[in-house]
Steps between C-alpha positions, in 0.01 A plus 500: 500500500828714387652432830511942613217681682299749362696825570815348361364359144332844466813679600729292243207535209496888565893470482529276214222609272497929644131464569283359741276214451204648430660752271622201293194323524265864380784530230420165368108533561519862234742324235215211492268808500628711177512152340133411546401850405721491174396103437125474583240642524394404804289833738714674832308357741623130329838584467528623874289195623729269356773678597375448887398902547211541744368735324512732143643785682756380656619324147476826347704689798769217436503552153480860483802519763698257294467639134375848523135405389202309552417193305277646300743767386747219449305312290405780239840653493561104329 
């Protein structure tokens, strides 16, 4: 549809934007994360579901390698 292969748009995202695609796409999936734990009150296991995890610990993995914490430790230092 963009008129390059594959290798090339990922090679000129991970040029352009200094991360791969999935790093920019995880990036995006925690900043949507810390706001549904500060916004809601919606459980984990929701947030990751909606957020398309497979499953609550590899959420929590993500978002422990991308703040420091777990959710739950996120939410009540809010």
């Amino acid at each position: 549809m963009l008129g390059v292969n594959q290798q090339r748009l990922k090679t000129d995202f991970k040029a352009y934007f200094d991360k791969t695609i999935n790093e920019y796409v995880n990036e995006l999936r925690m900043e949507k994360a810390r706001e549904l734990l500060q916004n809601t009150d919606l459980t984990n296991i929701a947030i990751a579901e909606q957020l398309g995890f497979e499953s609550k610990s590899g959420f929590y993995r993500a978002f422990r390698k991308h703040f420091g914490c777990t959710p739950k430790e996120y939410r009540e230092q809010q």
